[in-house]
C-alpha positions in Angstrom: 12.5 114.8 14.1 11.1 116.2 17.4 7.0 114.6 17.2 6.7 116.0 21.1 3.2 117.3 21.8 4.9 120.6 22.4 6.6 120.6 19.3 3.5 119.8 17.6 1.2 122.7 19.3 4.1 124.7 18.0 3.5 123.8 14.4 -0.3 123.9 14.4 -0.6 127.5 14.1 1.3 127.5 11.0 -1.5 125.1 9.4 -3.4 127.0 6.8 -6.7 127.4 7.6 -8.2 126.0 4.5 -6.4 122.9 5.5 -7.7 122.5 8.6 -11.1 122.8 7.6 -10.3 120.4 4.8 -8.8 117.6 7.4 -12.2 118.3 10.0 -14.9 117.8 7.3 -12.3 114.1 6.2 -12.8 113.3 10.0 -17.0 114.2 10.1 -17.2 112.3 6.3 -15.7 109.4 8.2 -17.8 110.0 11.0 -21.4 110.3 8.5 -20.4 107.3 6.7 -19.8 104.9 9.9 -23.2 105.7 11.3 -24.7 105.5 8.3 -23.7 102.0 7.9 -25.4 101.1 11.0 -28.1 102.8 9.5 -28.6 101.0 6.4 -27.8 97.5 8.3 -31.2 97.8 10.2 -34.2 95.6 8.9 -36.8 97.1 7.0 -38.8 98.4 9.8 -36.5 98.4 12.0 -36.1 102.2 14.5 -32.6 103.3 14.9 -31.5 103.3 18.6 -31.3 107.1 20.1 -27.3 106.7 20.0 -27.1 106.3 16.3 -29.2 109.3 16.0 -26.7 111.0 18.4 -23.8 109.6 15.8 -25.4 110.5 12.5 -25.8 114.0 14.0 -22.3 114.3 15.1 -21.2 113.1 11.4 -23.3 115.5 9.6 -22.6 118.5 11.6 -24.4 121.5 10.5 -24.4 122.9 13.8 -27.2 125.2 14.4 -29.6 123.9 12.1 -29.7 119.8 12.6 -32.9 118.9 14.2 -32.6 117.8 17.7 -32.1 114.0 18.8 -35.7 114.1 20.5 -37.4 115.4 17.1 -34.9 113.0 15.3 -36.6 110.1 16.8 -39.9 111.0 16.3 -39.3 111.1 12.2 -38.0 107.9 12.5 -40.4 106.7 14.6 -43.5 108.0 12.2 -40.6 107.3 9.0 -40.9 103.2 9.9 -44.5 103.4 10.3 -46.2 105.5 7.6 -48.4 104.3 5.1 -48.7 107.2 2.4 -46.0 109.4 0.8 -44.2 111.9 2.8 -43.9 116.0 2.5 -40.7 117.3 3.5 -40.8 121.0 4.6 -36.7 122.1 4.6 -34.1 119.3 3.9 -31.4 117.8 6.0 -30.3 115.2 7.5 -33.9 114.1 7.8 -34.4 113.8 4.3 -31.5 110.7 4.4 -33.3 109.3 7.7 -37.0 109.3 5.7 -35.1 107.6 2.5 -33.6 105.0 4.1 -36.4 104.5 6.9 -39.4 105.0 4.8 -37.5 104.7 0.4 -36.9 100.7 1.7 -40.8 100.2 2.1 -41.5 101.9 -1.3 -42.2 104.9 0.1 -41.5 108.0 -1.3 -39.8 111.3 0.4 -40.7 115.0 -1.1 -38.4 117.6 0.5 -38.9 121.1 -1.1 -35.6 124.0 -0.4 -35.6 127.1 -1.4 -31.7 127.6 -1.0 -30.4 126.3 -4.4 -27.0 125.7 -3.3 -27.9 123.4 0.0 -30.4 121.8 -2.2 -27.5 120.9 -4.7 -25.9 119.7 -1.4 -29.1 117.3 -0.5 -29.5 116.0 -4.2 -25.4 114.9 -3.6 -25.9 113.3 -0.6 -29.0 111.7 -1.7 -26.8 110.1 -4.8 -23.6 109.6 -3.2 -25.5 107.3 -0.9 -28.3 106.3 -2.6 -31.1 107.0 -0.6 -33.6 105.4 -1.9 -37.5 107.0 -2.9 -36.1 110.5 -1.7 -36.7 113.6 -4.1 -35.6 117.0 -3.3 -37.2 119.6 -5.1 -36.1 123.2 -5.7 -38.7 125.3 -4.3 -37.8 129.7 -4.5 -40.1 131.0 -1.9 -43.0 132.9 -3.4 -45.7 135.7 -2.6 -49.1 134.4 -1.9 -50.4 138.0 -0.9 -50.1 137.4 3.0 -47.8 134.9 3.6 -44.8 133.8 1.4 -44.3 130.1 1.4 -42.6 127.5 -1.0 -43.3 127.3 -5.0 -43.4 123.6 -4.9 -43.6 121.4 -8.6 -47.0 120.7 -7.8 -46.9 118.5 -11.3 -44.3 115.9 -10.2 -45.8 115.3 -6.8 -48.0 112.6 -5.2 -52.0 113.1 -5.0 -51.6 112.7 -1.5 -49.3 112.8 1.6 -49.4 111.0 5.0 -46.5 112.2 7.3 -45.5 116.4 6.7 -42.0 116.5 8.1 -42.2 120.7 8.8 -39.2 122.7 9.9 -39.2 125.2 6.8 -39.1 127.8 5.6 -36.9 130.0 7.7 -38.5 131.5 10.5 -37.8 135.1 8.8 -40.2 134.3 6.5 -43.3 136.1 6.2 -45.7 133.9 7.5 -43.1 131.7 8.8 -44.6 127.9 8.2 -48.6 128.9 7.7 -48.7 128.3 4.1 -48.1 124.3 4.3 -51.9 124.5 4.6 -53.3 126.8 2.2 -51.0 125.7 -0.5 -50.6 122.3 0.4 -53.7 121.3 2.1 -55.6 119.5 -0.8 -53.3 117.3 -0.8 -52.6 116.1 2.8 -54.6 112.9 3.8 -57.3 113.0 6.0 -55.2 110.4 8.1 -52.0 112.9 7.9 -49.7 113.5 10.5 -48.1 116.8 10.7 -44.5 116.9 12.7 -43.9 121.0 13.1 -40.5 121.7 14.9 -39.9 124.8 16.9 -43.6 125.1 18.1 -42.0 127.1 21.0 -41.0 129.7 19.2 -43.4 133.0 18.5 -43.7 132.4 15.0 -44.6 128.8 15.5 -47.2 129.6 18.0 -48.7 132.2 15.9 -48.8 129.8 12.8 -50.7 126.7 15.0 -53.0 129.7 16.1 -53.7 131.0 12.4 -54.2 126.5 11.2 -56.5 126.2 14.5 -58.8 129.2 13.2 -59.4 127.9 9.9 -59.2 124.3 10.0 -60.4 121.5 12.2 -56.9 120.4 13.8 -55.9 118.5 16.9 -52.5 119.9 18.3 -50.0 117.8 20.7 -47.4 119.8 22.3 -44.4 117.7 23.3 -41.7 119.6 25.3 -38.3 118.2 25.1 -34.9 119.5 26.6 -34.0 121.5 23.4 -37.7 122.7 22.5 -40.9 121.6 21.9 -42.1 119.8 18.4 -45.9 119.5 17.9 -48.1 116.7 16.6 -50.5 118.1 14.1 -53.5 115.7 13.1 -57.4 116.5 12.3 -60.3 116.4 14.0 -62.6 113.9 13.9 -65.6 116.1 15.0 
């Protein structure tokens, strides 16, 4: 049998398509589950290094929509160090990073989607995995009268959350990200640390405007290569 690379180039056209795919998303499973063995190996505490970040990316794929590696290290940076329950605005790959970062102290994860079938994607993962202290909540988007923002089981929820991981909803979305406040505000710690990705984009400006009228906020800018991510904490005066 002729296995020449010319033979074979010939024969990769007549590969069906669904096969293909099939064989690529074998290769990136592979892929997810070797860095997330390096992952899980770290001590409790312990930050993951910027090139396992790079690798867990790479393996979960997504294109388009993965946060970026400098955001990524920021979560896990604020993941190994938070004291209080965390909010999770859109889920992802950052929903396993908080689990495993944050589940092995005992703290919890609450990621709220409004897409029910990448949620039922998330809540696989999260089980296939076992990601521990990590909930993903399905979440419609709903009409407040100005501004539509999640529908989020208010009832199953901590009292209180310390780190907002915020990079939902869509930026389509009337009102883009404003609601997190005036929804969710109660229940944010004084001490809270809100993460807001995208804070270069119009939307994103005009929602840290709209949070900077009406409450007392402190906003840190940091730009990195593929945007800027802000740091959202209160003001002490």
């Amino acid at each position: 049998m002729d296995e020449s690379p010319g033979s074979l180039a010939r024969l990769k056209p007549l590969v069906p398509r669904s096969v293909k795919r099939a064989a690529k998303q074998a290769i990136r499973n592979l892929a997810f589950r070797r860095a997330l063995r390096h992952l899980v190996r770290l001590p409790v505490g312990g930050v993951p290094s910027r090139q396992m970040l790079i690798d867990l990316q790479a393996g979960w794929g997504n294109e388009g929509f993965a946060a970026h590696t400098d955001y990524l290290e920021e979560v896990a940076n604020r993941a190994v160090a938070t004291s209080g329950a965390i909010l999770e605005c859109g889920s992802g790959l950052t929903t396993i990073l908080l689990g495993w970062l944050a589940g092995r102290r005992g703290i919890e994860t609450w990621s709220l989607e409004h897409m029910p079938e990448w949620h039922a994607q998330i809540a696989r993962t999260l089980r296939r995995y076992r990601v521990p202290k990590a909930h993903v909540c399905l979440a419609p988007l709903r009409d407040y009268g100005d501004f539509w923002w999640y529908d989020p089981p208010l009832e199953r929820m901590p009292e209180t959350f310390k780190l907002i991981v915020c990079d939902g909803p869509p930026g389509t979305t009337p009102g883009n990200r404003y609601g997190l406040l005036p929804v969710l505000g109660e229940r944010l710690h004084p001490d809270s640390l809100i993460l807001l990705d995208d804070a270069d984009r119009p939307s994103e400006v005009e929602v840290l405007r709209r949070w900077s009228a009406e409450a007392k906020i402190h906003i840190e800018l940091r730009d990195v290569p593929k945007g800027n991510f802000a740091l959202v904490t209160r003001r002490t005066s």
